[in-house]
TISEBA-646660 format. One record per residue: y, z, x negated of N, C-alpha, C in turn; residue in three letters. Coordinates in nm, 2 decimals, always signed. Example, Ala and Ser with C-alpha at 12.3 -4.5 7.8 and 13.67 -1.06 7.14 Angstrom:
<gugus>
gugu nv:-0.57&nw:+0.78&nu:-1.32&cav:-0.45&caw:+0.78&cau:-1.23&cv:-0.33&cw:+0.78&cu:-1.32&code:ALA
gugu nv:-0.22&nw:+0.71&nu:-1.28&cav:-0.11&caw:+0.71&cau:-1.37&cv:+0.00&cw:+0.79&cu:-1.29&code:SER
</gugus>
This chain:
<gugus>
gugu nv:+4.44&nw:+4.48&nu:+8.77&cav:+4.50&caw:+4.53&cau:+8.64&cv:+4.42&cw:+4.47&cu:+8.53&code:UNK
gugu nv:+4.50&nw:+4.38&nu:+8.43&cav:+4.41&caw:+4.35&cau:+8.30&cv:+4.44&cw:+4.44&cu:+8.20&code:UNK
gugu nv:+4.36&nw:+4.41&nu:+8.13&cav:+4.28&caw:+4.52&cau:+7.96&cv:+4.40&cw:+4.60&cu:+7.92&code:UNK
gugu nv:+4.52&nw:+4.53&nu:+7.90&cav:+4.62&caw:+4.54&cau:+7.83&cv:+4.71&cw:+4.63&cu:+7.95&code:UNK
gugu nv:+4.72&nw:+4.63&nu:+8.05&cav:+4.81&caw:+4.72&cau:+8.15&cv:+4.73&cw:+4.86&cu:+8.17&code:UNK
gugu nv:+4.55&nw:+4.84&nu:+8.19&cav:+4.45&caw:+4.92&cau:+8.15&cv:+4.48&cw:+5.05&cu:+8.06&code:UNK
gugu nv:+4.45&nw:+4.97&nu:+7.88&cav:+4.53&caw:+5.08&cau:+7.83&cv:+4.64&cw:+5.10&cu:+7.78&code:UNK
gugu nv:+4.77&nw:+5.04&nu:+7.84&cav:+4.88&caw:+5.14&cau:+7.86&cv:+4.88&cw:+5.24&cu:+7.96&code:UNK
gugu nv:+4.80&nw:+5.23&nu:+8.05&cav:+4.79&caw:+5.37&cau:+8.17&cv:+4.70&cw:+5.47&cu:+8.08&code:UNK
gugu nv:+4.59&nw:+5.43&nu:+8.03&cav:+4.53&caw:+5.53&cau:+7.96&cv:+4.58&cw:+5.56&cu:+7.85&code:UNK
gugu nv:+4.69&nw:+5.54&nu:+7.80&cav:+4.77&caw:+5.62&cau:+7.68&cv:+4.86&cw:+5.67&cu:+7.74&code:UNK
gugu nv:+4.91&nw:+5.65&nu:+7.90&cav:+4.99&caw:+5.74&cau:+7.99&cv:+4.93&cw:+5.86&cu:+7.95&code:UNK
gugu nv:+4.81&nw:+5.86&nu:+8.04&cav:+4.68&caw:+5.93&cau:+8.06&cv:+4.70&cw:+6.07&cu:+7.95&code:UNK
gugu nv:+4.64&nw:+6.00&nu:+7.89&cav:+4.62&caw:+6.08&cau:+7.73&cv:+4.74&cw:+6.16&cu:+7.68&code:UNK
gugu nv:+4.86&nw:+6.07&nu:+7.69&cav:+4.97&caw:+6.19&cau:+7.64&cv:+5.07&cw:+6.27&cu:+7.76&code:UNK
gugu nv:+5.05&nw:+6.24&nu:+7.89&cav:+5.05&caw:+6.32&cau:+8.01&cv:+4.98&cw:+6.46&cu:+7.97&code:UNK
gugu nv:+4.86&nw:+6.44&nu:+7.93&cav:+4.75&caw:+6.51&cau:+7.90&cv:+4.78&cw:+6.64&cu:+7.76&code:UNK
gugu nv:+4.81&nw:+6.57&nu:+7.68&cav:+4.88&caw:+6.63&cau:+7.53&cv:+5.01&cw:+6.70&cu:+7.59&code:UNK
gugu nv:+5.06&nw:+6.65&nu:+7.64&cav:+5.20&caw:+6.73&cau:+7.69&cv:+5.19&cw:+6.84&cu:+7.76&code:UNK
gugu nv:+5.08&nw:+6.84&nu:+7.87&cav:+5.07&caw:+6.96&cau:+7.95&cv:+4.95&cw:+7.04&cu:+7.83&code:UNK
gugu nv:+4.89&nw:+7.03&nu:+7.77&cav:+4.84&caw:+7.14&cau:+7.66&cv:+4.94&cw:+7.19&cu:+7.59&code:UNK
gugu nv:+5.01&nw:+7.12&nu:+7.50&cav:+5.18&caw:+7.15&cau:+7.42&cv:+5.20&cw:+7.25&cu:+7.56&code:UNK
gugu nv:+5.26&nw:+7.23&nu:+7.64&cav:+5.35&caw:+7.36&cau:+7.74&cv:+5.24&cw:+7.46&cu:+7.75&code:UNK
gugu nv:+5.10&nw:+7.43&nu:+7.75&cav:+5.05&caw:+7.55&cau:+7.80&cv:+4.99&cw:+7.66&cu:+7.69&code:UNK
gugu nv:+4.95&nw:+7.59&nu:+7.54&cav:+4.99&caw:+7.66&cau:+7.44&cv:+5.10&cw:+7.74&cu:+7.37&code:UNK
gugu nv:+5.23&nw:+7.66&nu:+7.45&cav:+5.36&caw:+7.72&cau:+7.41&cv:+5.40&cw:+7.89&cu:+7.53&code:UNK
gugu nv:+5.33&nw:+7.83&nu:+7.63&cav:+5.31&caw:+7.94&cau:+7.72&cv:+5.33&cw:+8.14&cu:+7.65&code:UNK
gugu nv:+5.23&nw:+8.11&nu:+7.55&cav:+5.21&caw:+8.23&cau:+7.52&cv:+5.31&cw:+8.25&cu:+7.44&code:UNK
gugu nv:+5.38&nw:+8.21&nu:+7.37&cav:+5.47&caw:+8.19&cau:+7.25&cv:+5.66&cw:+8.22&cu:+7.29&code:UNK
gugu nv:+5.62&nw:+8.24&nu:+7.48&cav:+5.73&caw:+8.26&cau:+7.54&cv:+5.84&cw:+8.37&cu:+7.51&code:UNK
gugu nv:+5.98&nw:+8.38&nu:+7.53&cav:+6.01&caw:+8.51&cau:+7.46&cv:+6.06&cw:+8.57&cu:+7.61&code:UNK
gugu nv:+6.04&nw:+8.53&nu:+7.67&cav:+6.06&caw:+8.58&cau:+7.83&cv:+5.95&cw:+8.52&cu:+7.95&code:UNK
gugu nv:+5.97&nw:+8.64&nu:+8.09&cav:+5.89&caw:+8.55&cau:+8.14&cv:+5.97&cw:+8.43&cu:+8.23&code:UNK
gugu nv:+6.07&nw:+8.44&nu:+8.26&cav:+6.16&caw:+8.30&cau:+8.26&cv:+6.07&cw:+8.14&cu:+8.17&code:UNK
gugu nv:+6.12&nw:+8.19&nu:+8.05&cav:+6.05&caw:+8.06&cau:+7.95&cv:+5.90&cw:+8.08&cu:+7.99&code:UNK
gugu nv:+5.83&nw:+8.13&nu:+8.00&cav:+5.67&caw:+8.13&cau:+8.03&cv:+5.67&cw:+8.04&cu:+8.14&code:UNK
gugu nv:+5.72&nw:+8.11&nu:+8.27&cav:+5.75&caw:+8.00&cau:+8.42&cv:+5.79&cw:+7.87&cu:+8.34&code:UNK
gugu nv:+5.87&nw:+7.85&nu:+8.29&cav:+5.95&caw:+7.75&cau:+8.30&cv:+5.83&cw:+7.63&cu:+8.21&code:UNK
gugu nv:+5.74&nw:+7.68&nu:+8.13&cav:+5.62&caw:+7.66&cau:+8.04&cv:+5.52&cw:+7.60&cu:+8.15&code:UNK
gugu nv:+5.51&nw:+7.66&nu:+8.23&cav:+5.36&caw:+7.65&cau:+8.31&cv:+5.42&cw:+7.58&cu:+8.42&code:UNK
gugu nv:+5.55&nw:+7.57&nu:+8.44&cav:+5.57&caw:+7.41&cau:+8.51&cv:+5.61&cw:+7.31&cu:+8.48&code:UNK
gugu nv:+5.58&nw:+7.31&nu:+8.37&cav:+5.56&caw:+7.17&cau:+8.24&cv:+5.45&cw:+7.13&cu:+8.25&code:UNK
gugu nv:+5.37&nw:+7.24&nu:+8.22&cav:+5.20&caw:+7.22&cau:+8.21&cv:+5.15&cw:+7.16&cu:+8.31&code:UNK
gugu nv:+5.21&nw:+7.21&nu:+8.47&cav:+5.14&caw:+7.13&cau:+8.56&cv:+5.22&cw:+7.01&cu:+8.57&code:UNK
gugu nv:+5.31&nw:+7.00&nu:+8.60&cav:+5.30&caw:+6.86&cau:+8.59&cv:+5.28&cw:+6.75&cu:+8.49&code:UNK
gugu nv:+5.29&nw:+6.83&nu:+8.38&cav:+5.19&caw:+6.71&cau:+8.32&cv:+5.03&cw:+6.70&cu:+8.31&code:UNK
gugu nv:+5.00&nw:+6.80&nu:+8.40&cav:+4.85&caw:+6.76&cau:+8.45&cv:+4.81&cw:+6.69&cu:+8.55&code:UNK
gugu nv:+4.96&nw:+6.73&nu:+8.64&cav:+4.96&caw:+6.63&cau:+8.78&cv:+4.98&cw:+6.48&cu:+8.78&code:UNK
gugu nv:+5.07&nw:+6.49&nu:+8.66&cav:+5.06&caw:+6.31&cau:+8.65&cv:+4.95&cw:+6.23&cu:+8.56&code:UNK
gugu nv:+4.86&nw:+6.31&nu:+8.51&cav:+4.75&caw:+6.29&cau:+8.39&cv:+4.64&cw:+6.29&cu:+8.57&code:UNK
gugu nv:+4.65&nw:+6.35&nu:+8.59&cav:+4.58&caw:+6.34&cau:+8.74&cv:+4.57&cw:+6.19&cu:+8.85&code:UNK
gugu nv:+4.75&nw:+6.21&nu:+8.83&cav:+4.77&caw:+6.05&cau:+8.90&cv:+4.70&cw:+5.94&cu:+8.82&code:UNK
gugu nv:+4.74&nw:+5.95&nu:+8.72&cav:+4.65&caw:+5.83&cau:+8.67&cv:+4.56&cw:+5.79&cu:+8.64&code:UNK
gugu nv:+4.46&nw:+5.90&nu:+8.61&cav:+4.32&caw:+5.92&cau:+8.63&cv:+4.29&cw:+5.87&cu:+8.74&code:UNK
gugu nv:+4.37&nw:+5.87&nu:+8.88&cav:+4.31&caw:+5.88&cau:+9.01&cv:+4.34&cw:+5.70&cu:+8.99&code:UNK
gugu nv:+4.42&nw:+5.64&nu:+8.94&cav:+4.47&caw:+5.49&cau:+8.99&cv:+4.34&cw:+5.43&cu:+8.88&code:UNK
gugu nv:+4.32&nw:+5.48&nu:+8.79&cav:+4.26&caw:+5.40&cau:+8.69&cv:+4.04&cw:+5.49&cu:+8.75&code:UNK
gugu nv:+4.05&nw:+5.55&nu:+8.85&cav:+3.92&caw:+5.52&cau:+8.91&cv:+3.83&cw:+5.64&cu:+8.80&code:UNK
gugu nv:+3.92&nw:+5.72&nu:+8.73&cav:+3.82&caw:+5.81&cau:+8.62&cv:+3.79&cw:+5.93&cu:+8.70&code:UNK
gugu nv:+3.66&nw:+5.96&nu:+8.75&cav:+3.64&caw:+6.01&cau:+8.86&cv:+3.62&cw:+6.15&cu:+8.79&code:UNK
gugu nv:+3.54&nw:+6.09&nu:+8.64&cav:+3.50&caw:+6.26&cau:+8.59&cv:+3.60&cw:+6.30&cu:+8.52&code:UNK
gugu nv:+3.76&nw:+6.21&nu:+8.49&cav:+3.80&caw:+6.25&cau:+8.42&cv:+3.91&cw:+6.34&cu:+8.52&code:UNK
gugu nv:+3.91&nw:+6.29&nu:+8.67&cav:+3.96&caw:+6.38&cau:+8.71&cv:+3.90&cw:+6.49&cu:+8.79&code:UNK
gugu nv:+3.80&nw:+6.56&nu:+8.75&cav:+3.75&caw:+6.64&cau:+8.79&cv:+3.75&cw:+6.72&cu:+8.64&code:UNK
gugu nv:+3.74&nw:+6.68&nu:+8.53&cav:+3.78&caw:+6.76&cau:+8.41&cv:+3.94&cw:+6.79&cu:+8.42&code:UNK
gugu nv:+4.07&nw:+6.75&nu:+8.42&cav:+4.19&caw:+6.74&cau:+8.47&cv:+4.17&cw:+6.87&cu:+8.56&code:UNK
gugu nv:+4.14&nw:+6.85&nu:+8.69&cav:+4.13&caw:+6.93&cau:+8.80&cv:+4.08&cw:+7.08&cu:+8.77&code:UNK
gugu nv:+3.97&nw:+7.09&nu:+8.70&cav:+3.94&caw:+7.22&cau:+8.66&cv:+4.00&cw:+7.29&cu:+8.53&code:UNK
gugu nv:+4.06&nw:+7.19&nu:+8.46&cav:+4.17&caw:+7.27&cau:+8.32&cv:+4.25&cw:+7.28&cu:+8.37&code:UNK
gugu nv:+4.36&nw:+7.23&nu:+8.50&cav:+4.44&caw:+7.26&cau:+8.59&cv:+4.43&cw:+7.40&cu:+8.67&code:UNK
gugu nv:+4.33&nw:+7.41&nu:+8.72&cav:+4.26&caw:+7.57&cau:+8.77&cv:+4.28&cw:+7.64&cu:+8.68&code:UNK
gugu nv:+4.20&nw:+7.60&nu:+8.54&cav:+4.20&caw:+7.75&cau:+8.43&cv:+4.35&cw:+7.80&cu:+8.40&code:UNK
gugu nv:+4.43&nw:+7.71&nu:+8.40&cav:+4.57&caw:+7.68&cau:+8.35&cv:+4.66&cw:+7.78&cu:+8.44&code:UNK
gugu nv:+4.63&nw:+7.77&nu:+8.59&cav:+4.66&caw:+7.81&cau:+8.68&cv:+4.61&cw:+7.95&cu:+8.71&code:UNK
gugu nv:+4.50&nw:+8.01&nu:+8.67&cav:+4.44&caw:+8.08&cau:+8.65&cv:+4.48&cw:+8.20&cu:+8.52&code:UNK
gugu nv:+4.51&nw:+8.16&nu:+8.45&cav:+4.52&caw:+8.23&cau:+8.32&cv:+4.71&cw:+8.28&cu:+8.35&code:UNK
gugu nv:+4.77&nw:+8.17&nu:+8.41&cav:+4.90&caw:+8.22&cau:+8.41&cv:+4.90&cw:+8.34&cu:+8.48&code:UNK
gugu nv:+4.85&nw:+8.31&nu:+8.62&cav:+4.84&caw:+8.45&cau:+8.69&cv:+4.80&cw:+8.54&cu:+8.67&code:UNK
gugu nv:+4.69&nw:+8.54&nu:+8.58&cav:+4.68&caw:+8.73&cau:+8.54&cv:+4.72&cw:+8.75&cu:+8.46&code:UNK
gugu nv:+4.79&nw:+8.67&nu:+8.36&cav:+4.89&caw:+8.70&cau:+8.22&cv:+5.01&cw:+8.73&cu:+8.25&code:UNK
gugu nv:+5.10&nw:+8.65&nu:+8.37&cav:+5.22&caw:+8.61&cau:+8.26&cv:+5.24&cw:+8.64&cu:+8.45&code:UNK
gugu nv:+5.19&nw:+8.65&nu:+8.56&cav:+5.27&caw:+8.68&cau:+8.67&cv:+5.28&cw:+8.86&cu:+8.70&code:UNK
</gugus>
């Protein structure tokens, strides 16, 4: 992969990233818990794929940071909003 393919994955990365925050801030903002669900499986997948490409581009701590905002994420739904 050269510089230039590089960071277009990491501006994948990054707004993979921004997108699953957007859903999981909007989480609360839900007017049902339908739209909440429907919120928090926005969020993970755009953690999951902020994930994938962390994993292809070798960012080991970045997916272990990923991985545990994913937990909290996952975490917070269930005693809130299940």
């Amino acid at each position: 992969m050269d510089d230039q393919q590089r960071k277009e994955k990491e501006a994948v990365l990054a707004s993979c990233e921004r997108y699953a925050e957007k859903a999981y801030d909007a989480m609360y903002d839900a007017h049902s818990p339908s739209d909440a669900t429907a919120l928090y499986s926005d969020a993970k997948e755009g953690f999951y794929e902020a994930l994938r490409v962390a994993r292809e581009l070798g960012l080991a701590d970045e997916v272990r940071r990923l991985e545990a905002r994913l937990a909290h994420v996952k975490s917070v739904f269930r005693s809130q909003f299940s």
